[in-house]
ZAMARNU-869283 format. One record per residue: residue in one letter; x, y, z of N, C-alpha, C in turn. Coordinates in pm, whole numbers, padded with zeros to 5 digits, always signed. Example, Ala and Ser with C-alpha at 12.3 -4.5 7.8 and 13.67 -1.06 7.14 Angstrom:
a+01319-00569+00780+01230-00450+00780+01320-00330+00780;s+01285-00225+00708+01367-00106+00714+01290+00003+00787;
END
This chain:
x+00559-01943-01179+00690-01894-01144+00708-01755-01207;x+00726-01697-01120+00805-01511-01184+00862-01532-01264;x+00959-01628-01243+01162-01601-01312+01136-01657-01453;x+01102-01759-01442+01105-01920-01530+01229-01972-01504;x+01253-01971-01363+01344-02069-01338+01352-02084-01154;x+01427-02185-01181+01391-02200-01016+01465-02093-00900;x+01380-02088-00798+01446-01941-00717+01578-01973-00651;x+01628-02088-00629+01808-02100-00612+01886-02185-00694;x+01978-02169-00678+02072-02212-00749+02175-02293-00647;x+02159-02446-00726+02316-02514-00598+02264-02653-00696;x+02370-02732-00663+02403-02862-00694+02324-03010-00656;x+02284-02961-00519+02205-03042-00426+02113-02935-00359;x+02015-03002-00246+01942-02955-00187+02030-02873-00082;x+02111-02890-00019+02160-02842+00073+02233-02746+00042;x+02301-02722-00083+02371-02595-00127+02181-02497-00163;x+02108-02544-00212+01975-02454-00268+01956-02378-00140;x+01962-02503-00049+01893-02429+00108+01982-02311+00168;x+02146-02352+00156+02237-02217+00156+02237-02143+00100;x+02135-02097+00004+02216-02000-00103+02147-01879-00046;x+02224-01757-00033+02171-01637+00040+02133-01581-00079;x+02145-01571-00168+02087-01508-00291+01967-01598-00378;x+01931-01565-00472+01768-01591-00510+01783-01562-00695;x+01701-01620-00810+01683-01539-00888+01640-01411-00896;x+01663-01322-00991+01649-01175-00956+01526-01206-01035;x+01424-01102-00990+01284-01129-00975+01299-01034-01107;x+01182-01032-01256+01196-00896-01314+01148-00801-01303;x+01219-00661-01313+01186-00559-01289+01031-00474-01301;x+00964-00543-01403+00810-00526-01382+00743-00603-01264;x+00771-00677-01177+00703-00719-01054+00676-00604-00984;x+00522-00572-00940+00514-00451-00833+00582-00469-00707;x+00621-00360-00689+00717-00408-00531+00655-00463-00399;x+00485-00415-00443+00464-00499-00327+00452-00630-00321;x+00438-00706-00472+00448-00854-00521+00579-00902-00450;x+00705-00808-00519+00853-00819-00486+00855-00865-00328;x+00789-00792-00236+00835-00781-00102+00777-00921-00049;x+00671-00952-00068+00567-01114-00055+00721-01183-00102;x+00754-01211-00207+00796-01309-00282+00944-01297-00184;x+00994-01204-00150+01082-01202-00112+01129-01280+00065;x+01019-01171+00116+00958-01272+00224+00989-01395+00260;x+00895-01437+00124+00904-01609+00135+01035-01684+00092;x+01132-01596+00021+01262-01665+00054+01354-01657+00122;x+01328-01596+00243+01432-01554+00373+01494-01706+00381;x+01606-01696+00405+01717-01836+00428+01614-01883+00522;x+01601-01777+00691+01564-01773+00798+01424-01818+00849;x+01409-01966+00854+01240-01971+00845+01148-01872+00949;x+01179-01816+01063+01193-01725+01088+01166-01597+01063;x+01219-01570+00956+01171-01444+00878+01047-01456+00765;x+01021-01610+00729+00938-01650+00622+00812-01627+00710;x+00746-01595+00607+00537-01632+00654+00569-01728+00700;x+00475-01739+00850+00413-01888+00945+00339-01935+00878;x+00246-01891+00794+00144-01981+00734+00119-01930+00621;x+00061-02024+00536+00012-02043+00371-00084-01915+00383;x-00186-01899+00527-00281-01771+00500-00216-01660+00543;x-00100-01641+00612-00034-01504+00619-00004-01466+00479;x+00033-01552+00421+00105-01547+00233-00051-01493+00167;x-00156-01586+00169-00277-01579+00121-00331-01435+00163;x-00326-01368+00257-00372-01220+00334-00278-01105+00234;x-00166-01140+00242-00052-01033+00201-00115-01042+00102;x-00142-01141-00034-00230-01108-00146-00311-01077-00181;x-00392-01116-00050-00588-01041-00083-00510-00893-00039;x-00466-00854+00015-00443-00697+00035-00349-00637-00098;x-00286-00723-00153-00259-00666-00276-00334-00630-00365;x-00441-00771-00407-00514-00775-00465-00581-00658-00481;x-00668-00640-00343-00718-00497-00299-00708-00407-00355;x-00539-00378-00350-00485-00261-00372-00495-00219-00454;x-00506-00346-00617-00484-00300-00720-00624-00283-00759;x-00742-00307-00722-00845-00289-00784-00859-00192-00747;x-00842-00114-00641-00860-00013-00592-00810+00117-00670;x-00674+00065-00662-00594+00145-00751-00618+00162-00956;x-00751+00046-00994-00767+00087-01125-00892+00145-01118;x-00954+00139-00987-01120+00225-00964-01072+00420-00999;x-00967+00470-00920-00900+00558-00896-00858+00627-01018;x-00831+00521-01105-00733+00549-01249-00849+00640-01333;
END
């Protein structure tokens, strides 16, 4: 877990599933981590990754990024 805590907040399941807001992620998450994570909590399943390997891809290309980005350094 990012937060150390869970990403909604409600009483029951059905207020968690309403909640349009999220824990706030901390400010050291790279934004492209941020944008994945975020993604995956769209209310809107819809807006969420179709699949565990769309989620799994968005990370190998992070991943990528960053090795790439400490080859560079």
């Amino acid at each position: 877990m990012l937060t150390g805590a869970l990403p909604f907040r409600g009483k029951d399941l059905f207020g968690q599933k309403r909640a349009e807001s999220y824990t706030p992620l901390p400010a050291d998450i790279p934004e492209a981590l941020r944008e994945i994570v975020v993604k995956c909590l769209k209310p809107d399943p819809a807006q969420r990754p179709q699949s565990a390997d769309e989620v799994r891809v968005a990370l190998g290309r992070l991943t990528a990024q960053a090795v790439v980005g400490t080859m560079v350094s």
